[in-house]
VEXVO-795630 format. One record per residue (C-alpha): residue number from 1; residue in one letter; x, y, z; chain. Coordinates in steps of 0.1 Angstrom, whole numbers, plus 5000, padded with zeros to 4 digits. Last residue first. Layout:
// residues N
(pt NUM, 'A', (X, Y, Z), 'A')
...
END
This chain:
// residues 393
(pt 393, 'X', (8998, 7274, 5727), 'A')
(pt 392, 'X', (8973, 7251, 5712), 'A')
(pt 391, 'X', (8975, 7214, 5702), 'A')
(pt 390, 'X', (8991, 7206, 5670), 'A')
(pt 389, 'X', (8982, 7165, 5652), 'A')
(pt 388, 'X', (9003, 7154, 5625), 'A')
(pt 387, 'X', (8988, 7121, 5613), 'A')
(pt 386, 'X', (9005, 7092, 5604), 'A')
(pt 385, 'X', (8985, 7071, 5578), 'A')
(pt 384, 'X', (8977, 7030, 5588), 'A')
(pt 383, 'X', (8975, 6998, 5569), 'A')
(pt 382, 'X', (8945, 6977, 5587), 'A')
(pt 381, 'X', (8917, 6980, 5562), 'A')
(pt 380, 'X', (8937, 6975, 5532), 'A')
(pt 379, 'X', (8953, 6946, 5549), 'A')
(pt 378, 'X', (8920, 6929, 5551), 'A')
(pt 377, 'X', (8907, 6943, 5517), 'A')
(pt 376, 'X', (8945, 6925, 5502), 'A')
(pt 375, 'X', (8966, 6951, 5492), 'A')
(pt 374, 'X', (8979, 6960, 5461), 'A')
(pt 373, 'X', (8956, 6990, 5451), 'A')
(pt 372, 'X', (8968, 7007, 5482), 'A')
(pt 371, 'X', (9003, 7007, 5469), 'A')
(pt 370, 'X', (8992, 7014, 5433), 'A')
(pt 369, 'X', (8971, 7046, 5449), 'A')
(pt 368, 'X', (9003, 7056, 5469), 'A')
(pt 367, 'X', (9007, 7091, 5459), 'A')
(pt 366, 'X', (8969, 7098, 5452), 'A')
(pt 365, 'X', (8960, 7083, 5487), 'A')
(pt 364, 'X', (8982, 7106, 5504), 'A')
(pt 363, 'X', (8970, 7138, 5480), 'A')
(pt 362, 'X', (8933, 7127, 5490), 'A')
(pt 361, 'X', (8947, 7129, 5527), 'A')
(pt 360, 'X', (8957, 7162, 5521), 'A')
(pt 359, 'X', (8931, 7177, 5509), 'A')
(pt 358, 'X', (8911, 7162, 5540), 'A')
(pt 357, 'X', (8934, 7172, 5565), 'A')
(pt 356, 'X', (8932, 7210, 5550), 'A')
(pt 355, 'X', (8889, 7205, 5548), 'A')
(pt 354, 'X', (8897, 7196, 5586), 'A')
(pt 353, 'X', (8912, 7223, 5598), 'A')
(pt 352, 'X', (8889, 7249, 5582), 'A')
(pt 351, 'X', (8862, 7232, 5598), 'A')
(pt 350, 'X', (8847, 7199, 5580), 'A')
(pt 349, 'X', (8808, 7191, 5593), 'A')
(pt 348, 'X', (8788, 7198, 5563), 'A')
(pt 347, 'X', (8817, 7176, 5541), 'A')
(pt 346, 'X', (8803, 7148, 5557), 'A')
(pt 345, 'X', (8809, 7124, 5529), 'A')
(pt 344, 'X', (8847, 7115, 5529), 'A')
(pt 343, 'X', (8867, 7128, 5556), 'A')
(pt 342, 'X', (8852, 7106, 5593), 'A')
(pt 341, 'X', (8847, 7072, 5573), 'A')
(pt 340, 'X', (8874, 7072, 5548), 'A')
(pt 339, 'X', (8897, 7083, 5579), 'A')
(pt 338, 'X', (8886, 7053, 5595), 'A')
(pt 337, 'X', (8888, 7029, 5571), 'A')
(pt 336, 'X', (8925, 7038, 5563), 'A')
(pt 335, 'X', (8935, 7034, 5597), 'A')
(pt 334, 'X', (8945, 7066, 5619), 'A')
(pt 333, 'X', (8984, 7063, 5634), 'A')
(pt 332, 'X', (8992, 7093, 5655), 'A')
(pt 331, 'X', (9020, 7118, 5658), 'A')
(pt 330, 'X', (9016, 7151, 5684), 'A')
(pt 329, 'X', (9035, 7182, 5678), 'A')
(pt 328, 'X', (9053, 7211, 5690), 'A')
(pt 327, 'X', (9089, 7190, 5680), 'A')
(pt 326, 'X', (9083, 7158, 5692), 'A')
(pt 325, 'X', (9060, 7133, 5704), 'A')
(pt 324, 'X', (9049, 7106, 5693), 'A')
(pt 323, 'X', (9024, 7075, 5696), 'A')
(pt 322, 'X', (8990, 7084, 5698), 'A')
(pt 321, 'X', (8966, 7054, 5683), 'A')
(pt 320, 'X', (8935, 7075, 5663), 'A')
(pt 319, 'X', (8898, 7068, 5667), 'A')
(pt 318, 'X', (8888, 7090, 5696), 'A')
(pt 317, 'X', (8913, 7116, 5692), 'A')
(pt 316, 'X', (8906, 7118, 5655), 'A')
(pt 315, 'X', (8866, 7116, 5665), 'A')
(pt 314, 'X', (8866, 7149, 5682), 'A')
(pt 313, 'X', (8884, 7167, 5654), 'A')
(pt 312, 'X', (8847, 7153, 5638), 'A')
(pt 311, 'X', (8827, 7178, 5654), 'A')
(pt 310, 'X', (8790, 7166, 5655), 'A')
(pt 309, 'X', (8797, 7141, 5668), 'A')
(pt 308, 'X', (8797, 7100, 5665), 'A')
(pt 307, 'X', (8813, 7099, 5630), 'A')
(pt 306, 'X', (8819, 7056, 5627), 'A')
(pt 305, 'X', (8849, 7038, 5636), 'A')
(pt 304, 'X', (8837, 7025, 5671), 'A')
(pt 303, 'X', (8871, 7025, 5692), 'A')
(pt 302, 'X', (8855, 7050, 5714), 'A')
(pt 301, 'X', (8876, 7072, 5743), 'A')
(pt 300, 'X', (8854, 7092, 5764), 'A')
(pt 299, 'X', (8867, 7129, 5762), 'A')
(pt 298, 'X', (8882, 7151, 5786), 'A')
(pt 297, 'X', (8899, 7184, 5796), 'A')
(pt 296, 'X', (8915, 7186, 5829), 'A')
(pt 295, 'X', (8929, 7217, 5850), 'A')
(pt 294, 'X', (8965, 7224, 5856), 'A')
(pt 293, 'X', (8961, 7264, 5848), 'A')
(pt 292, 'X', (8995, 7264, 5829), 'A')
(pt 291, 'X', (8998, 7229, 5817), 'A')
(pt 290, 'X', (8967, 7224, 5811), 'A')
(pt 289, 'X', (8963, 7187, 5809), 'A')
(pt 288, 'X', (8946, 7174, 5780), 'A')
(pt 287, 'X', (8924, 7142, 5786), 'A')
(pt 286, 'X', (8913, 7108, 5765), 'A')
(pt 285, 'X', (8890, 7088, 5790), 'A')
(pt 284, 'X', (8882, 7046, 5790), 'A')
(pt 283, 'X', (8846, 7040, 5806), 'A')
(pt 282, 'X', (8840, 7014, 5834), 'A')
(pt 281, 'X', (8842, 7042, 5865), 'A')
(pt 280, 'X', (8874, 7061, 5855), 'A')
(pt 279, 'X', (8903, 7044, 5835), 'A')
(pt 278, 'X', (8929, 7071, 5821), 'A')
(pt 277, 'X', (8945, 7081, 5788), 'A')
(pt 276, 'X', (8972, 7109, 5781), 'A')
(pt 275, 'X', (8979, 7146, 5770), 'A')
(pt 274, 'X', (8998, 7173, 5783), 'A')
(pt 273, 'X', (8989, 7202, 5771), 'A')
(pt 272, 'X', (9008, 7240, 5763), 'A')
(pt 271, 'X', (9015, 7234, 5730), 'A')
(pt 270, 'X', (9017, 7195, 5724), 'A')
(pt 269, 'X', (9024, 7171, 5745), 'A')
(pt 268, 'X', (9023, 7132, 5752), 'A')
(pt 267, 'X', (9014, 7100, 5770), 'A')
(pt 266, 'X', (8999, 7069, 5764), 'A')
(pt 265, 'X', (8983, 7048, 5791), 'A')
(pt 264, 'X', (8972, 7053, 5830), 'A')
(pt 263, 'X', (8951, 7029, 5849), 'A')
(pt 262, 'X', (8929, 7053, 5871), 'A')
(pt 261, 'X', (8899, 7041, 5885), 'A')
(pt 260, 'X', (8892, 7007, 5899), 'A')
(pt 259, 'X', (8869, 6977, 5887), 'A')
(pt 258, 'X', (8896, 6975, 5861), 'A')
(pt 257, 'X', (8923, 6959, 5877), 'A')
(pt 256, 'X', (8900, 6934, 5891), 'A')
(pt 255, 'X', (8896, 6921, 5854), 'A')
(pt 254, 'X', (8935, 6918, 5849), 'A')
(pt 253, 'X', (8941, 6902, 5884), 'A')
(pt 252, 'X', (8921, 6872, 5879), 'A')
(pt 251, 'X', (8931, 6854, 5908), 'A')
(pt 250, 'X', (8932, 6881, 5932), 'A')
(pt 249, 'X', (8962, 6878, 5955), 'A')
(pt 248, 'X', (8981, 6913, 5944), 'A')
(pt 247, 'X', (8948, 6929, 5929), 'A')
(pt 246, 'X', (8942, 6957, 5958), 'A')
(pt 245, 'X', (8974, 6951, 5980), 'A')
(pt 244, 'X', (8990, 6969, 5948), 'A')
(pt 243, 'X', (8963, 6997, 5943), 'A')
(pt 242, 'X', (8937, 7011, 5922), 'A')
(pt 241, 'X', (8924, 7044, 5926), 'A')
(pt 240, 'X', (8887, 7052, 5937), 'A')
(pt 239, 'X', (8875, 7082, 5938), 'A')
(pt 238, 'X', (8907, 7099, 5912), 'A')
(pt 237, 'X', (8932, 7123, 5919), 'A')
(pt 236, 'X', (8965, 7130, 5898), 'A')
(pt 235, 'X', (8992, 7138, 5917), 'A')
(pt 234, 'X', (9016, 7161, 5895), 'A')
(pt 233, 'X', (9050, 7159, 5902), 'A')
(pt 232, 'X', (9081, 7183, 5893), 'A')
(pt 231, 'X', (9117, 7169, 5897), 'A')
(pt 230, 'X', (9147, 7195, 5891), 'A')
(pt 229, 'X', (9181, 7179, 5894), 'A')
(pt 228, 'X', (9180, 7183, 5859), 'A')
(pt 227, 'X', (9150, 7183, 5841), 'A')
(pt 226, 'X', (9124, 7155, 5855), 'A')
(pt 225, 'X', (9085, 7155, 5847), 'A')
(pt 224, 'X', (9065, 7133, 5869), 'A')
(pt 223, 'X', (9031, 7122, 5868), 'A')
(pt 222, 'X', (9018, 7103, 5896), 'A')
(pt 221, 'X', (8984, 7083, 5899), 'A')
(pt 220, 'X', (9008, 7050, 5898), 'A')
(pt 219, 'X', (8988, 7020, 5884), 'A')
(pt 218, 'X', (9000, 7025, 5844), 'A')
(pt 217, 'X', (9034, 7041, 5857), 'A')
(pt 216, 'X', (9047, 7075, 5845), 'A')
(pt 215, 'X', (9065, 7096, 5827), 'A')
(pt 214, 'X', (9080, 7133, 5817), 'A')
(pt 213, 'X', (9117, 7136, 5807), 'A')
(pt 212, 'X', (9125, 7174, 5801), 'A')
(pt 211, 'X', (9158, 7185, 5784), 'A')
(pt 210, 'X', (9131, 7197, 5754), 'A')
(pt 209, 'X', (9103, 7176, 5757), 'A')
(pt 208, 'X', (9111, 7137, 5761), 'A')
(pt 207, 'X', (9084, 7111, 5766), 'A')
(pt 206, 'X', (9075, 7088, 5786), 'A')
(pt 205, 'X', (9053, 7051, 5800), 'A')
(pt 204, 'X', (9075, 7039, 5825), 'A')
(pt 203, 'X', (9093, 7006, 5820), 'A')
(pt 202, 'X', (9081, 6975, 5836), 'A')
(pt 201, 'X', (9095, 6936, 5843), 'A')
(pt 200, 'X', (9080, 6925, 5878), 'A')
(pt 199, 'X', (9105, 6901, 5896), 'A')
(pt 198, 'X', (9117, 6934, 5925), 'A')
(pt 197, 'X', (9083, 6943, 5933), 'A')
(pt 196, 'X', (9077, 6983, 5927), 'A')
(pt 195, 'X', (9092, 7015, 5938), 'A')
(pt 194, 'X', (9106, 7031, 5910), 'A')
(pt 193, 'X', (9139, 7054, 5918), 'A')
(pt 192, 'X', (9150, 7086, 5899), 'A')
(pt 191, 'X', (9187, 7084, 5893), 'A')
(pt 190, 'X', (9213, 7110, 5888), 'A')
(pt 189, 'X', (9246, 7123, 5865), 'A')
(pt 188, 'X', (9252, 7087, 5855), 'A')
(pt 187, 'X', (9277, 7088, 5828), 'A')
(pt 186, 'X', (9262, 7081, 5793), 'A')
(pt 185, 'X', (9295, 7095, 5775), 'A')
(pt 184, 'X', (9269, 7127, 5770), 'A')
(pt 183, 'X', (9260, 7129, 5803), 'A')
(pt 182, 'X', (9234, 7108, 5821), 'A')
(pt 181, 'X', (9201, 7110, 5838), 'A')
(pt 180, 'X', (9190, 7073, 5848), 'A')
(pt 179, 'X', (9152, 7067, 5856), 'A')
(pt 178, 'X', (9149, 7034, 5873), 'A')
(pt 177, 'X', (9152, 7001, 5886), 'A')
(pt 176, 'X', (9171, 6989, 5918), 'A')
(pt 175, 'X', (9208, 6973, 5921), 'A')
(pt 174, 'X', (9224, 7001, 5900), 'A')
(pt 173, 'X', (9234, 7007, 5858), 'A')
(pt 172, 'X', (9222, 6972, 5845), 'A')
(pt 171, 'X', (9198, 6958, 5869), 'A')
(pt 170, 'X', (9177, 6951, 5844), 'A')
(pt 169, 'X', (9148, 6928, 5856), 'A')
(pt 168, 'X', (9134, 6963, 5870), 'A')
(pt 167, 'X', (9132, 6986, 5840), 'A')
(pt 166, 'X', (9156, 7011, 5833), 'A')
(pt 165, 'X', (9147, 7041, 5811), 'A')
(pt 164, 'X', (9179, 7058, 5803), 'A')
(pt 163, 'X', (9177, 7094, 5798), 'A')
(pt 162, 'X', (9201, 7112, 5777), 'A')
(pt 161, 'X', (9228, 7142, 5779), 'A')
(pt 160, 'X', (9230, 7163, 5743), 'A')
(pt 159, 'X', (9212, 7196, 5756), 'A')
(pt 158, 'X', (9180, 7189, 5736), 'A')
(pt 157, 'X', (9179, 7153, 5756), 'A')
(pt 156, 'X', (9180, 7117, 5737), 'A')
(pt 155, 'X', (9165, 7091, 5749), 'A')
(pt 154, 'X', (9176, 7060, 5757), 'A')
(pt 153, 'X', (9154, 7027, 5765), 'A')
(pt 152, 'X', (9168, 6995, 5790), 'A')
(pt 151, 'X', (9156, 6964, 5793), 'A')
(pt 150, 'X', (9178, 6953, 5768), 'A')
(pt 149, 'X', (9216, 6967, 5785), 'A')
(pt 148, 'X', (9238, 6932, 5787), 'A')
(pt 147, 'X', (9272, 6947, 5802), 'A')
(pt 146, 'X', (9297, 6972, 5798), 'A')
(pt 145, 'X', (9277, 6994, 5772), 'A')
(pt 144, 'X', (9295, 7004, 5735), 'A')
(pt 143, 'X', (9285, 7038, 5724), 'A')
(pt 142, 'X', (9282, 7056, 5691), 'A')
(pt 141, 'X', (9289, 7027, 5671), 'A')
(pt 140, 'X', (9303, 7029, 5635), 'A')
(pt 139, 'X', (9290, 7048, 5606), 'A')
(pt 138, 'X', (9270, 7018, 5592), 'A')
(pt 137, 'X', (9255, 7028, 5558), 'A')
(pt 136, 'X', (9212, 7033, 5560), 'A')
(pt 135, 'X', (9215, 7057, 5531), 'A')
(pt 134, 'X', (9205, 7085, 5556), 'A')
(pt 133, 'X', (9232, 7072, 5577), 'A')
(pt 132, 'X', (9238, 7048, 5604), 'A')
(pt 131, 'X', (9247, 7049, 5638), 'A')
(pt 130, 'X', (9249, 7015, 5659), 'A')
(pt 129, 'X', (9245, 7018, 5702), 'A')
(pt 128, 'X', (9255, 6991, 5723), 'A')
(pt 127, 'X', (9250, 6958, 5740), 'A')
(pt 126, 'X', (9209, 6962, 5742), 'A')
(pt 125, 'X', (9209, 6974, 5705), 'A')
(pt 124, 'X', (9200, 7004, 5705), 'A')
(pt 123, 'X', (9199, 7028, 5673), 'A')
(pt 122, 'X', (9213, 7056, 5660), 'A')
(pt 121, 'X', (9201, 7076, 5629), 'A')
(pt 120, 'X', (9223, 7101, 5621), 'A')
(pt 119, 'X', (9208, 7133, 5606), 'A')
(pt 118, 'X', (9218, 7155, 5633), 'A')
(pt 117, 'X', (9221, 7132, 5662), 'A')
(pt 116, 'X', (9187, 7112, 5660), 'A')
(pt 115, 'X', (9173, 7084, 5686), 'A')
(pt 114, 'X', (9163, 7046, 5681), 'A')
(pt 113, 'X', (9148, 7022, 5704), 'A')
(pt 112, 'X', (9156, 6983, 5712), 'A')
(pt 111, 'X', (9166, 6965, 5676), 'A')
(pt 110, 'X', (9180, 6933, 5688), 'A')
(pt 109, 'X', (9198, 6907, 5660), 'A')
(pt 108, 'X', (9223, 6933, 5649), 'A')
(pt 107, 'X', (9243, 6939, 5614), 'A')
(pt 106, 'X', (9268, 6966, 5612), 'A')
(pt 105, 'X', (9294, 6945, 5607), 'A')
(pt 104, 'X', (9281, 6907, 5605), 'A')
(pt 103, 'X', (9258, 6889, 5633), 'A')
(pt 102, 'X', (9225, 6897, 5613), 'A')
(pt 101, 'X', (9192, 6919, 5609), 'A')
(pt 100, 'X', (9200, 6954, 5592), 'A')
(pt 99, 'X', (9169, 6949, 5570), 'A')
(pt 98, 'X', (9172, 6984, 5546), 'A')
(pt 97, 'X', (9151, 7009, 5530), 'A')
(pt 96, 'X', (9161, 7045, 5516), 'A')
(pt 95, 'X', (9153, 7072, 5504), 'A')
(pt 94, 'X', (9112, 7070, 5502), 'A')
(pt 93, 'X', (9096, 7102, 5495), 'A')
(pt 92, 'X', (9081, 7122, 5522), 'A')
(pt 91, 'X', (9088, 7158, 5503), 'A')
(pt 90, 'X', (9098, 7179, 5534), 'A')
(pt 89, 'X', (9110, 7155, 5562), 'A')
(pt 88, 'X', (9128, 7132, 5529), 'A')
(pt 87, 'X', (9122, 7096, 5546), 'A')
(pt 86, 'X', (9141, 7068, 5558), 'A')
(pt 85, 'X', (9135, 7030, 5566), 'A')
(pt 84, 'X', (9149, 7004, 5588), 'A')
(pt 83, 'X', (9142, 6971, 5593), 'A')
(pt 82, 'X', (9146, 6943, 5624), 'A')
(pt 81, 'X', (9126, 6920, 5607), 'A')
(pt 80, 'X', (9102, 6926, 5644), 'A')
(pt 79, 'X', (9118, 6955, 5651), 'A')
(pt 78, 'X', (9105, 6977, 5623), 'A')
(pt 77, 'X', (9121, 7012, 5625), 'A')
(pt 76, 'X', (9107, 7042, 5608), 'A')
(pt 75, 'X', (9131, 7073, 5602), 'A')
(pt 74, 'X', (9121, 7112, 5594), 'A')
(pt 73, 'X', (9147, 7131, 5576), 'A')
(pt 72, 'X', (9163, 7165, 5575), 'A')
(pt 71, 'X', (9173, 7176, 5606), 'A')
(pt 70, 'X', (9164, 7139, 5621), 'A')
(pt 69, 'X', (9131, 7127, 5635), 'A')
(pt 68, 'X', (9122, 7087, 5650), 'A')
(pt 67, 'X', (9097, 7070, 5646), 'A')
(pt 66, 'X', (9087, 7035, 5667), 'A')
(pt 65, 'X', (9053, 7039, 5674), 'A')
(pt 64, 'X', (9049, 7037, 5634), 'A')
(pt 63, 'X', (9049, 6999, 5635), 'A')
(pt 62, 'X', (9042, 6990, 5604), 'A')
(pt 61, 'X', (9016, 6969, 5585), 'A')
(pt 60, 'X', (9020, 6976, 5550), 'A')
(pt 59, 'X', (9053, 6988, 5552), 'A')
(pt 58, 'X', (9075, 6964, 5531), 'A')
(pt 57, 'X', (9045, 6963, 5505), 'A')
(pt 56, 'X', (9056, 7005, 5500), 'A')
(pt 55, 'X', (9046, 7037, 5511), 'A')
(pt 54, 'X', (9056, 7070, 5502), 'A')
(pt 53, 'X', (9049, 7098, 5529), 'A')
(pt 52, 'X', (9025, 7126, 5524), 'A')
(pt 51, 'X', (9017, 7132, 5565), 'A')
(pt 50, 'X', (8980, 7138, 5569), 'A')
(pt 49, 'X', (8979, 7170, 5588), 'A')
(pt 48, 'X', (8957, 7182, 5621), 'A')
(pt 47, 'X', (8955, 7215, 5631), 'A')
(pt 46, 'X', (8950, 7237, 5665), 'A')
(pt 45, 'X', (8928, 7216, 5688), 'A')
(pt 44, 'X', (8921, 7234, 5718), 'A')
(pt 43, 'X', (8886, 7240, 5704), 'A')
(pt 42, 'X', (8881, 7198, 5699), 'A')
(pt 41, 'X', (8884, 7195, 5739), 'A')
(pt 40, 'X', (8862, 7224, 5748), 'A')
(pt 39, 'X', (8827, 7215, 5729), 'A')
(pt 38, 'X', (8838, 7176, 5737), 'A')
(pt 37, 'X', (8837, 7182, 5776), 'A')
(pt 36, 'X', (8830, 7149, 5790), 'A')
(pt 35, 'X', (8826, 7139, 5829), 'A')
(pt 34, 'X', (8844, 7112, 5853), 'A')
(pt 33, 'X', (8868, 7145, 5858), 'A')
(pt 32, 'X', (8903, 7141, 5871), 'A')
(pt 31, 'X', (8915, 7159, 5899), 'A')
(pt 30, 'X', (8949, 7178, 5901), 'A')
(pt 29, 'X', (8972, 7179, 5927), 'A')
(pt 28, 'X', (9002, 7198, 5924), 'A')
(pt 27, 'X', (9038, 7185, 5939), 'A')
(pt 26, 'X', (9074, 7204, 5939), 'A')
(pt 25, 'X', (9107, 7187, 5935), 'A')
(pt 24, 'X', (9147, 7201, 5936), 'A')
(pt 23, 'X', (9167, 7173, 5941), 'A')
(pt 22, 'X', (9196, 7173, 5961), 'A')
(pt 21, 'X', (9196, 7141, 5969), 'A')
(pt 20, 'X', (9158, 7131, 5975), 'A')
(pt 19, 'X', (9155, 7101, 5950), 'A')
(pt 18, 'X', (9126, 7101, 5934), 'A')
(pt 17, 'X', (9097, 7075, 5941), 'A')
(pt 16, 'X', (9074, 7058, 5917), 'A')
(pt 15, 'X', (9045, 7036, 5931), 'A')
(pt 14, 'X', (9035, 7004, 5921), 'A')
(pt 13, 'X', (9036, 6978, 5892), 'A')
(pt 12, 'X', (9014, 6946, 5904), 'A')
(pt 11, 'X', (8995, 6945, 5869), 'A')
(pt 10, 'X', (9028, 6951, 5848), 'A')
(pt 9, 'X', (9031, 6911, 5848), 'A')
(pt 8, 'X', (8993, 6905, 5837), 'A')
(pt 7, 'X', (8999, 6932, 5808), 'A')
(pt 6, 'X', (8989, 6967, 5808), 'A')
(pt 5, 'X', (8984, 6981, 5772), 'A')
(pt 4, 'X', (8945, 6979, 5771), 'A')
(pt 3, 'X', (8944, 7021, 5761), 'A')
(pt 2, 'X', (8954, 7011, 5723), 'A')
(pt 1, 'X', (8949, 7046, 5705), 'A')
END
């Protein structure tokens, strides 16, 4: 989990505002604790899974932010070599593996973000959007945009309609940046507004749950979730939040950034908690929010890859990058010398969930032992396994 992912340009982003309308919105504040609860953190943890996938030299060092989940397969785009690869969802072999990087048909030379229609993998290319097939053949496009749309990332809604994540230097769809709901032809249906300096490039950290879009800015205490016409906020409350005014003339703008509280990164759900990263006095937090009683669970983040606790689920959360959500589930990355670390000798301290991760990562490393064999120790130590982490109802 990478909580230092502000750059110097998303350092003056501000304040997001909705547009009034019609809009339905309600607000709850909730304060964030500058105190650990490890004991109650790790309980509302309700399984964690190694996912079995083949791996290959092409994948050493991938990008697994960038997943996406069809009916029956699970994709990984590279956009870097501009790659694609699919997976069997049950069995986690390799099906197919393809660089779709070039100017002929079906061949791009931007790979934005990716979504799933059934088992069609589409992805977006800043001018439109390509679908592809399990086999990674070109189907056609699914949608062809009217002018230059890079700044820009879809998703895909339950219902079929999508959200289009605009950030300010694309002023693609209106004359001010936002959060676009559209129809299935990608017809505005309404737009959330983001207050912030009109040269600073940002796109708010989200998700989608269902027909829900939840997001927010790194240096706005505000975390909305949008369905609809229907806008509900939580404020989240902090001693000493950072502000525009704060860091706007400071000449080292990154350090004074974090002499405040706050600073907001990664964000996802499982069950009934919202989870995400925050900045509070010097120390970096990990915290579920209840979504029914709207109180905060946290941990103190740790980068340190050795067992700390006494309950390792702890350490997963400390140790792991979050970077999907879907389904009733959380995805993470782990490094190999990190899981070796927390699973292997301290067999006294695996729970029922745990003894199942550990199985399974012995099964992962079984599978790909000639993989892992192949790599160089530094590569070794860097190659990642997704984990399939399931918060409580």
């Amino acid at each position: 989990m990478n909580h230092k992912l502000l750059t110097i340009a998303a350092l003056c982003a501000t304040m997001m505002a909705c547009n009034s309308g019609n809009n339905t919105t309600s607000t709850t504040r909730v304060e964030l604790p500058g105190t650990v609860d490890e004991e109650a953190f790790a309980a509302n943890v309700e399984s964690i899974s190694v996912m079995n996938l083949q791996m290959d030299d092409a994948w050493t060092i991938a990008d697994y932010r960038r997943l996406a989940f069809a009916d029956n397969y699970i994709y990984i785009s590279e956009p870097r070599q501009i790659r694609l690869a699919c997976f069997d969802k049950k069995t986690g072999e390799k099906l197919s593996d393809r660089i779709i990087k070039g100017r002929g048909p079906g061949e791009i030379t931007l790979l934005s973000t990716t979504f799933c229609i059934g088992d069609t993998i589409c992805v977006c290319t800043g001018k439109n959007i390509k679908q592809y097939d399990h086999d990674l053949n070109y189907l056609g496009d699914l949608h062809e945009f009217d002018m230059d749309m890079q700044g820009y990332q879809p998703v895909r809604l339950n219902n079929g309609n999508y959200a289009l994540m605009n950030s300010p230097l694309t002023m693609a769809l209106d004359s001010a940046p936002g959060i676009f709901l559209t129809d299935k032809s990608f017809n505005v249906i309404s737009k959330y507004s983001i207050a912030q300096p009109s040269f600073i490039e940002m796109t708010p950290t989200h998700y989608v749950k269902g027909d829900t879009v939840r997001c927010f800015l790194s240096f706005d205490n505000h975390l909305y979730s949008i369905c609809g016409d229907t806008e509900q906020t939580i404020e989240l409350i902090v001693p000493n939040p950072l502000t525009l005014e704060a860091i706007i003339d400071a000449p080292n703008a990154f350090a004074k950034a974090f002499e405040y509280d706050g600073i907001f990164g990664v964000l996802c759900e499982s069950g009934r908690f919202i989870v995400f990263a925050y900045h509070y006095n010097h120390d970096d937090y990990t915290a579920m929010l209840d979504k029914r009683t709207n109180s905060v669970t946290s941990i103190v983040y740790n980068k340190e890859p050795a067992v700390s606790t006494t309950d390792i689920v702890v350490d997963f959360f400390k140790k792991t990058n979050i970077i999907h959500t879907y389904d009733n589930y959380i995805y993470a990355e782990c490094k190999i010398r990190n899981m070796n670390k927390m699973l292997e000798g301290h067999d006294n301290l695996l729970d029922a969930r745990l003894k199942k991760a550990q199985a399974e990562y012995r099964t992962y490393l079984e599978r790909n032992a000639e993989y892992i064999k192949g790599l160089e120790p530094a590569e070794r130590n860097e190659a990642n396994v997704i984990l399939k982490i399931k918060l409580k109802d």
